[in-house]
Kinemage of the C-alpha trace (Angstrom):
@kinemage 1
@onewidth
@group {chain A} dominant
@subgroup {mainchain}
@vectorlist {calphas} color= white
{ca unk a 1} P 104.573 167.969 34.144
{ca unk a 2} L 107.489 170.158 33.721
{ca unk a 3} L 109.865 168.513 35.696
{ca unk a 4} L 110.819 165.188 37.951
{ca unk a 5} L 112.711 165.931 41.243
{ca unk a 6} L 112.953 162.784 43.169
{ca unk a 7} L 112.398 159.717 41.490
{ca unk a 8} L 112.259 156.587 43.904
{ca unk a 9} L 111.198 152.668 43.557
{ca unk a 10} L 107.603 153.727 44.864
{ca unk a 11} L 107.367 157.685 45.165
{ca unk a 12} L 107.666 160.862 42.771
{ca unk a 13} L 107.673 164.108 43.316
{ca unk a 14} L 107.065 166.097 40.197
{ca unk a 15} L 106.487 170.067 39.122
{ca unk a 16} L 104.004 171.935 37.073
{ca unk a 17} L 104.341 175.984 37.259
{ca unk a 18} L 101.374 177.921 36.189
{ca unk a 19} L 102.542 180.419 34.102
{ca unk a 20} L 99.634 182.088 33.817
{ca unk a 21} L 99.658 181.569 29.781
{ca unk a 22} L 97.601 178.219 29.852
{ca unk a 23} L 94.417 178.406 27.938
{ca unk a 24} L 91.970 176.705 29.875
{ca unk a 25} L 92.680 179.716 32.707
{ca unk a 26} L 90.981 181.600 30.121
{ca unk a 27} L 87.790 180.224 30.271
{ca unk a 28} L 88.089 178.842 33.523
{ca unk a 29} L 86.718 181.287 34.817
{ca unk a 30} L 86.679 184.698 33.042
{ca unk a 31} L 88.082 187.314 35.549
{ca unk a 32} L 88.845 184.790 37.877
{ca unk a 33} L 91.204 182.392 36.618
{ca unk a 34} L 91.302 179.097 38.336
{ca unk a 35} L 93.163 175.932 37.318
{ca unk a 36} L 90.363 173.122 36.617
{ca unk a 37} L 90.328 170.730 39.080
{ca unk a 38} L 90.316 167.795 36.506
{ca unk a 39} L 93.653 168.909 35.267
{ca unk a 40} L 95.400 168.944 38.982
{ca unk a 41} L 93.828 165.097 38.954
{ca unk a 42} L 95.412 164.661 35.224
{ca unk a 43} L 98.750 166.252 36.839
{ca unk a 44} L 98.958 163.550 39.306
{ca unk a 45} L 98.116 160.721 36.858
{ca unk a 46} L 101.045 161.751 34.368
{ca unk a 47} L 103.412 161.714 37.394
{ca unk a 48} L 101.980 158.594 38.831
{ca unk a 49} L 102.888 157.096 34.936
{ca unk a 50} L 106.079 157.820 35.120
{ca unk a 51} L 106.719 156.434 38.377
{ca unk a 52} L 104.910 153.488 37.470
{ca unk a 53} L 106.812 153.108 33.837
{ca unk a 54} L 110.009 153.398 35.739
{ca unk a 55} L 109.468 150.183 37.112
{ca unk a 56} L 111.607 147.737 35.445
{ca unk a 57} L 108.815 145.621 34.567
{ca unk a 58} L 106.909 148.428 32.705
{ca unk a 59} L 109.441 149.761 30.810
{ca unk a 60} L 108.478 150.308 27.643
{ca unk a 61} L 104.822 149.915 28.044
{ca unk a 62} L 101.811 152.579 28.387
{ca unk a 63} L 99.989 153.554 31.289
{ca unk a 64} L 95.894 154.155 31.538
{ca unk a 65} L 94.525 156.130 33.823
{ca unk a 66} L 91.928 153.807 35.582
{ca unk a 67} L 90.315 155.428 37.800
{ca unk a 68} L 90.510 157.785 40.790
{ca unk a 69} L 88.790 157.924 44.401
{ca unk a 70} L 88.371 160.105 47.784
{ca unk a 71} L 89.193 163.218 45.491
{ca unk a 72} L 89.465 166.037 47.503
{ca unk a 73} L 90.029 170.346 46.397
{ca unk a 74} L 91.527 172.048 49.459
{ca unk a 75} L 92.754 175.186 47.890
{ca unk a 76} L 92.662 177.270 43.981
{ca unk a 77} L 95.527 177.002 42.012
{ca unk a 78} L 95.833 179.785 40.527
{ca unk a 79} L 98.050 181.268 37.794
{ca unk a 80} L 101.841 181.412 39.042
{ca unk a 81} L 101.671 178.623 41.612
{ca unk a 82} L 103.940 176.144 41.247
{ca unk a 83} L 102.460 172.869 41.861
{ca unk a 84} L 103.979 170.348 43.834
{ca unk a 85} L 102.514 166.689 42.768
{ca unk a 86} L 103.858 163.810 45.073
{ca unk a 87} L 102.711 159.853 44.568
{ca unk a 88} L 103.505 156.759 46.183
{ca unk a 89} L 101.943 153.393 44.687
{ca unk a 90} L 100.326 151.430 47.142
{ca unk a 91} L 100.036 148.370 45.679
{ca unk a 92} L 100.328 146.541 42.238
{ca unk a 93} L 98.297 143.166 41.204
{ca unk a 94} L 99.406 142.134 37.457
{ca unk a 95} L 99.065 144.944 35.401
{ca unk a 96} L 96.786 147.076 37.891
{ca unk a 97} L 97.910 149.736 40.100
{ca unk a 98} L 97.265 152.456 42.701
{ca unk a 99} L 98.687 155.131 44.474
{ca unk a 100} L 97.677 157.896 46.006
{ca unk a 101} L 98.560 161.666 45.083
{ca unk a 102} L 98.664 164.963 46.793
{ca unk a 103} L 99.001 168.324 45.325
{ca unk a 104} L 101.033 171.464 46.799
{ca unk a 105} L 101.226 174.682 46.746
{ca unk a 106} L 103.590 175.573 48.545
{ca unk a 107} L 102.981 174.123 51.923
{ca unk a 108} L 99.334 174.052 51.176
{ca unk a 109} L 97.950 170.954 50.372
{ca unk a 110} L 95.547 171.735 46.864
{ca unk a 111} L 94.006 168.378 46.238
{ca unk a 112} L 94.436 164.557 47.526
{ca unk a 113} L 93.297 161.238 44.945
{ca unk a 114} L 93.428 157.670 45.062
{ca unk a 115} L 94.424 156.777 41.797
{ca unk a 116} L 94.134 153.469 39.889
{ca unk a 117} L 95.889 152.438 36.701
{ca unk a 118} L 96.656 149.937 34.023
{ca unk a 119} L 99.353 148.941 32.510
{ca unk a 120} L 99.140 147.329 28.738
């Protein structure tokens, strides 16, 4: 994440640009650089930690990515997007959470997750 833009009790919106620098667009794929998929999923789970951690009872603790579900790819992300991620958490039972994410580009909607996380 580069940045947090709205911070609420149970929503984020964060920002990743794509530069166009990142290593894995080199390999991914040669001539055709596209932003892995697993790393728009990763985007969303770091901005679903903070969100999470900002929670007065987490403070101070780590997050663990747990798991995610319905994953969906809906558009390339490609170098010099800027990347949108919005969560809201859903629910929380003890230290297990989940929330669901959706990735922008622009008005385009790039990828949806269910996520699911821990907190130790």
């Amino acid at each position: 994440l580069d940045e947090v833009l709205e911070l609420n009790d149970d929503t984020i919106h964060a920002r990743k640009t794509l530069t166009g620098r990142e290593d894995f667009f080199r390999g991914h794929f040669p001539g055709n650089p596209v932003m892995p998929g697993v790393l728009i999923i990763e985007a969303l789970a770091q901005a679903g930690a903070v969100l999470a951690l900002g929670k007065e009872a987490f403070r101070g603790r780590t997050a663990y990515f747990g798991g995610m579900d319905k994953v969906r790819f809906k558009r390339k992300v490609l170098p010099g997007d800027v990347l949108d991620l919005h969560v809201v958490i859903t629910a929380i039972r003890g230290k297990i959470g989940f929330g669901e994410g959706r990735a922008m580009v622009g008005s385009a909607v790039a990828a949806t997750a269910h996520l699911t996380f821990a907190i130790d």
